[in-house]
C-alpha positions as CSV (number, residue, x, y, z in Angstrom):
1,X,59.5,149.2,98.0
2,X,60.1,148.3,101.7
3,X,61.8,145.1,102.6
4,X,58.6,143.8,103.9
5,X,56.9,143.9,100.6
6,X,59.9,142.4,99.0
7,X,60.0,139.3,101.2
8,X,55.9,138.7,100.3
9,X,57.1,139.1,96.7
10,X,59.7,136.6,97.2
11,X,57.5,134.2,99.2
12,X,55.1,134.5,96.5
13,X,57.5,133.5,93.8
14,X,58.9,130.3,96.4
15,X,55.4,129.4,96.8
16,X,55.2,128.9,93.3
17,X,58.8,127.5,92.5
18,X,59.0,125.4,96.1
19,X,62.1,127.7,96.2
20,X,63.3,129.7,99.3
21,X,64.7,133.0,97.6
22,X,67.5,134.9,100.0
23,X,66.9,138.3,100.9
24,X,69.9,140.2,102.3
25,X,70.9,144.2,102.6
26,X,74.1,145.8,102.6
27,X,73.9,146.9,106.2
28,X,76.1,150.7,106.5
29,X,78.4,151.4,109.4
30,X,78.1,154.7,111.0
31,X,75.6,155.6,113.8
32,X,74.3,158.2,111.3
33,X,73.8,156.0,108.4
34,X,71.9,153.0,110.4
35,X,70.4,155.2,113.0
36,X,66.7,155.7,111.2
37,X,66.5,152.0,110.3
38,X,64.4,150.2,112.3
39,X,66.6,147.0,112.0
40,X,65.3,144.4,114.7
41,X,62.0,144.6,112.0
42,X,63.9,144.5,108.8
43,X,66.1,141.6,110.3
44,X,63.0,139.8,110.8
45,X,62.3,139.5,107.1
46,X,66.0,138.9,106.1
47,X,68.0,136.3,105.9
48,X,71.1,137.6,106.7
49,X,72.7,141.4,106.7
50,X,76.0,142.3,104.9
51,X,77.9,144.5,107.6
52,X,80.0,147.1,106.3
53,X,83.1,146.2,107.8
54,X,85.6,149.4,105.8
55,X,85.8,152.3,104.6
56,X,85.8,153.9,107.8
57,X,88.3,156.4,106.8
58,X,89.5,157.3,103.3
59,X,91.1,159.8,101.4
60,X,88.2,162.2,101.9
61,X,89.9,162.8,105.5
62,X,93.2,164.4,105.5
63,X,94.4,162.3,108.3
64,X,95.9,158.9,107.9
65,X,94.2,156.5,109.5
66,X,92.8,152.8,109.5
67,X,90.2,152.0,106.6
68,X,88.9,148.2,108.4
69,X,89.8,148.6,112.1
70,X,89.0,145.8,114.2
71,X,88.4,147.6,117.4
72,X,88.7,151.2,118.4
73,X,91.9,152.9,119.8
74,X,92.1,155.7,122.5
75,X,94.9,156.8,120.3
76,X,92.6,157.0,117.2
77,X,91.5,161.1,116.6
78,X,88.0,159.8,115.8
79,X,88.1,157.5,118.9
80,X,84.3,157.1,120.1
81,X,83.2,157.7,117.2
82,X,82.5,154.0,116.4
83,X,84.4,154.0,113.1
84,X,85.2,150.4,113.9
85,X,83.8,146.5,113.0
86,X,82.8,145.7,116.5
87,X,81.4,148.9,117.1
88,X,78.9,148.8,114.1
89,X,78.4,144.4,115.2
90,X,77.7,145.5,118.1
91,X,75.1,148.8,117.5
92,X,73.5,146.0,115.4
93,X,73.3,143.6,118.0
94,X,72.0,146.0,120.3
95,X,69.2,146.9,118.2
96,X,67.9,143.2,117.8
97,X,69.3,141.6,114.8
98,X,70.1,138.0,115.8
99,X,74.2,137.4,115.8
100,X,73.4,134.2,112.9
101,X,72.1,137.0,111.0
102,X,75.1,139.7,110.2
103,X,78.0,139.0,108.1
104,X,81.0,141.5,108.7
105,X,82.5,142.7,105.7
106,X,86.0,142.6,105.1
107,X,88.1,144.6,102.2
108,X,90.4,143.0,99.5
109,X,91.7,146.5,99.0
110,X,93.6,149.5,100.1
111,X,93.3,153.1,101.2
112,X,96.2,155.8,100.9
113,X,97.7,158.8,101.3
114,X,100.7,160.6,100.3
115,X,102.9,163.6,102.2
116,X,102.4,162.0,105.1
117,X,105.4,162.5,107.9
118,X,107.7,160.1,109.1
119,X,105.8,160.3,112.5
120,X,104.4,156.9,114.3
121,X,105.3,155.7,111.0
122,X,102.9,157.8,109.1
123,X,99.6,156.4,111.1
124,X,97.3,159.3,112.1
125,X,99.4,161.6,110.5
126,X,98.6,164.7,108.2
127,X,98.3,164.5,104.3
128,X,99.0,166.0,101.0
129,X,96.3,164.3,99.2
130,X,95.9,160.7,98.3
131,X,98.6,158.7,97.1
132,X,99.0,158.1,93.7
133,X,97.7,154.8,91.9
134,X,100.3,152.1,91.9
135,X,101.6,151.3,88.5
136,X,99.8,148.3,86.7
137,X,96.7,148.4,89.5
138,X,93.2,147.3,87.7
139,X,91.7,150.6,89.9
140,X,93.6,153.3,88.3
141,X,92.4,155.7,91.2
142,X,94.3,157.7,93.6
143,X,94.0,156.5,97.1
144,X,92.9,153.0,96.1
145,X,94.5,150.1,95.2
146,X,93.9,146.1,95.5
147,X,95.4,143.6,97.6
148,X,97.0,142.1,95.1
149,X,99.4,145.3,94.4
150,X,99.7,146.2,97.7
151,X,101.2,143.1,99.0
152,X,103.9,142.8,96.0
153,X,104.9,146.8,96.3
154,X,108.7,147.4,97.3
155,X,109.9,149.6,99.5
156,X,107.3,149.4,102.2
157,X,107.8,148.6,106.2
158,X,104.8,146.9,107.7
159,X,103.3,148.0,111.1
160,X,100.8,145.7,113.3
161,X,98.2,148.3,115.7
162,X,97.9,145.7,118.5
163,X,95.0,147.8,119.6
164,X,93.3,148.3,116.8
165,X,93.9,144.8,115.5
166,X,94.6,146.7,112.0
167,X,97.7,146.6,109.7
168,X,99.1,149.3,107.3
169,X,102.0,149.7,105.2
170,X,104.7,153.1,105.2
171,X,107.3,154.1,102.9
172,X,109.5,156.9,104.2
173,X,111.3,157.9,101.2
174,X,108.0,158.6,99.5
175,X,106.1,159.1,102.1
176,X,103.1,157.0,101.2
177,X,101.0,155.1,103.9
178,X,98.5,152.2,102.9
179,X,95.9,151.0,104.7
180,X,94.9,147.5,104.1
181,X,93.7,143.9,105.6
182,X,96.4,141.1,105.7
183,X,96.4,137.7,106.3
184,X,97.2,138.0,110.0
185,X,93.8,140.5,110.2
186,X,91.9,138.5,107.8
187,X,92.3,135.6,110.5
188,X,92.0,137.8,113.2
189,X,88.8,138.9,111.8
190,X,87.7,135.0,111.2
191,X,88.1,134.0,114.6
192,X,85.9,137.2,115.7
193,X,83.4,136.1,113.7
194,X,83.7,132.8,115.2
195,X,83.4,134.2,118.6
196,X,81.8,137.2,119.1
197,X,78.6,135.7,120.0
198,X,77.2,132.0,121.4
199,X,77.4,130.5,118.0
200,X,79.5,133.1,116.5
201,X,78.1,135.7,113.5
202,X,76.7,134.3,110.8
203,X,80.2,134.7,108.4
204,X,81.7,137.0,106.4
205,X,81.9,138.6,103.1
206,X,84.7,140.5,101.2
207,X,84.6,143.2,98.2
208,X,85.9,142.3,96.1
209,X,87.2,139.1,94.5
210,X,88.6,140.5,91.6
211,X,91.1,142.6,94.0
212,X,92.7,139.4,95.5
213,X,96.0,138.4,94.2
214,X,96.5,135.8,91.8
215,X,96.0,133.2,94.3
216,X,92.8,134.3,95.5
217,X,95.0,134.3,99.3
218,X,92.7,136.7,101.1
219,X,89.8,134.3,100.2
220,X,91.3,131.3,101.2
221,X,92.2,132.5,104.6
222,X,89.0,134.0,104.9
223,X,87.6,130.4,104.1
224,X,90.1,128.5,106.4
225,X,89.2,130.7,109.0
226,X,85.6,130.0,108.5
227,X,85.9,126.3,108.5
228,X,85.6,125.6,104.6
């Protein structure tokens, strides 16, 4: 079924409820994942688009590197690539979708690798594989872990790409590198949102709740920095 046949179906059910059902997609990053979409038409029968806004690198790369950049970095391996947020916002805005429409997506987890050498403090550095689940996470899978766990392990420095607007975590002993959002890039991220257009983007999302810490922090800055 095509989007435009979903919106009648959902017009037809309003019509009859005198409800106005939202229709959204989870939009992909990647030139070669939004490339055959024709997305100035399907933003034309959404109501708003759910940017991927991570995962651009992952333990299916050997390389360390940042899962939720910001921005790209001439320093980044993959630079040109467009493996960053305003990249993707901005291939979308390009192709016609209306800023009030797209939502950039925002991770409340982590991506890591392990054997990685105490060089530039483990970012873009080689890999053994990816680094093992921490103890007690609720993902149990290598590479992955929540933002909950990440921000309580010991034994970590903390390291700010000012280029890159991105965060990650290194321990040398172990040689384990994490890449994850923070507060300080969750805010970052919020006053992009803000501003990246007249108007500003139409918000933002996160995946997932469940991986926030206790506190629900993430969310709240995410929220504060929204204006809620």
């Amino acid at each position: 079924m095509c989007i435009r046949d979903s919106r009648r179906q959902l017009e037809a059910l309003g019509d009859a409820n005198d409800t106005h059902y939202l229709l959204s997609i989870f939009a992909p990053a990647g030139s070669q994942n939004y490339s055959n979409i024709e997305l100035a038409k399907a933003a034309r029968q959404l109501d708003f688009l759910n940017v991927q806004g991570y995962d651009m690198h992952g333990t299916w790369e050997t390389t360390t590197n940042h899962a939720s950049p910001l921005f790209d970095s001439p320093k980044d391996p993959s630079f040109g690539q467009g493996f960053d947020d305003e990249d993707t916002i901005a291939a979308y805005l390009a192709a016609g979708v209306p800023g009030r429409k797209l939502l950039l997506g925002v991770p409340m987890y982590g991506r890591g690798w392990t054997g990685v050498p105490n060089i530039n403090h483990g970012l873009y550095q080689t890999s053994t594989g990816a680094a093992p689940s921490p103890a007690g996470d609720v993902l149990q899978t290598d590479g992955l872990a929540t933002y909950g766990t990440l921000v309580a392990q010991t034994g970590f420095q903390h390291y700010f790409d000012p280029i890159s607007l991105a965060q990650w975590a290194y321990d040398a002993a172990t040689q384990t590198f994490w890449t994850y959002d923070t507060h300080r890039t969750a805010s970052i991220k919020m006053f992009y949102v803000q501003n990246r257009v007249p108007g500003g983007l139409g918000g933002a999302f996160f995946w997932a709740l469940k991986d926030d810490d206790a506190n629900g922090s993430l969310t709240k800055t995410m929220a504060e920095g929204l204006g809620h």
